[in-house]
N, C-alpha and C positions, 0 to 999 in steps of 0.2 A: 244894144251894143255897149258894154262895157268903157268909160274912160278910159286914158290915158295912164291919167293917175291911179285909177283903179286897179289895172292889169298891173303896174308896175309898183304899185301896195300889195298886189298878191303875192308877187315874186318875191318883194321884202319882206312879207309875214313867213311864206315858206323858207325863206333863207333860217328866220327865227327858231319859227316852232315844227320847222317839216309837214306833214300831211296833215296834222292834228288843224292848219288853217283851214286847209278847205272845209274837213268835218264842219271846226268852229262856224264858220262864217255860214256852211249850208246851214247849219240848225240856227241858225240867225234870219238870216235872209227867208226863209217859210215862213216864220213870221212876222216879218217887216221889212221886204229890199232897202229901202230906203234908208235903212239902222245898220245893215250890214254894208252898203257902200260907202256911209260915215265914217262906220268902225274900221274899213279899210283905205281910203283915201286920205283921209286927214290923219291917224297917229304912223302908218306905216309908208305910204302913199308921200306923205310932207315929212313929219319930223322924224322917222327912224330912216330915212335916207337924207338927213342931213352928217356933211364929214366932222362936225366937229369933236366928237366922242366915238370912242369903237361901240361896235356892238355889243361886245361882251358888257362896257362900262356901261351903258343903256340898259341890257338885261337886268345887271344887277339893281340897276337903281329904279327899276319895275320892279322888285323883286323886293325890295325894298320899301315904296308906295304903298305896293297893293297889300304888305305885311301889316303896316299898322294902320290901314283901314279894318282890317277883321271881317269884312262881308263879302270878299271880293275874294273867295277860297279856289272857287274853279277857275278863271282868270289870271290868281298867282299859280295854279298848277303847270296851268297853259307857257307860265314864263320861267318858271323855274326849268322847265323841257328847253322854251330858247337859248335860258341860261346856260346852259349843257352843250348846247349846240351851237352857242356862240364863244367856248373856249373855257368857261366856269367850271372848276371844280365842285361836288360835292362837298368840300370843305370850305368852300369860297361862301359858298351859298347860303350853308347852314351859318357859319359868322355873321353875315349877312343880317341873318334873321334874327339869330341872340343879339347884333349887335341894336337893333329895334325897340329891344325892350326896354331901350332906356329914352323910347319916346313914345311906345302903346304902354297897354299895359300887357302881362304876363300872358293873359288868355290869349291874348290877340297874337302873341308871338310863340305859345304853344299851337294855338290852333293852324299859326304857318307853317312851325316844323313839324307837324301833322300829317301837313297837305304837302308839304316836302317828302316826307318819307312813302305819299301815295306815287307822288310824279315821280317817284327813282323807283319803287317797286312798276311802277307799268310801264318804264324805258326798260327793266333788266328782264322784261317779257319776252 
């Protein structure tokens, strides 16, 4: 039986990123429950239901993180979708991402509005 904070980190991921949680978190959880009720108890579970930032301002500044990491391509897809879904314009987003590159480097912020223009082509699916 699922937690507390588990059930109520899923609600919070789905407010995010819509149905794409459960996907996410199923293809998690086959191969490690224990990784996927991490993944959802403690970032959405605890800190994205704290009030002190909207959600949208949270998206973006995952959206932001996971830009100038560079490895974390399907994760920022996943957020750039929250993004969207938490009040973010496309134009919000993509600034966002150029405005990054002035702390990765270029590839790393090519390779997010990349991965930005995959997450807006499979939302206008």
């Amino acid at each position: 039986m699922p937690s507390e904070k588990y059930v109520e980190g899923m609600q919070e991921m789905r407010t995010h990123v819509g149905d794409a949680a459960d996907q996410w978190i199923k293809v998690i959880h086959s191969i490690y429950p224990e990784f996927a009720k991490v993944n959802v108890e403690f970032p959405f579970g605890e800190l994205y239901r704290r009030n002190v930032v909207d959600d949208k301002t949270r998206e973006l500044c995952t959206v932001a993180a996971l830009t100038v990491q560079d490895f974390a391509l399907p994760e920022l897809k996943v957020h750039i979708k929250g993004a969207l879904n938490t009040g973010s314009s496309k134009a919000e987003i993509l600034e966002i991402i150029t405005q990054m590159i002035a702390y990765c480097e270029f590839l790393a912020a090519t390779n997010a509005l990349l991965a930005a223009k995959e997450a807006f082509n499979e939302l206008e699916k």
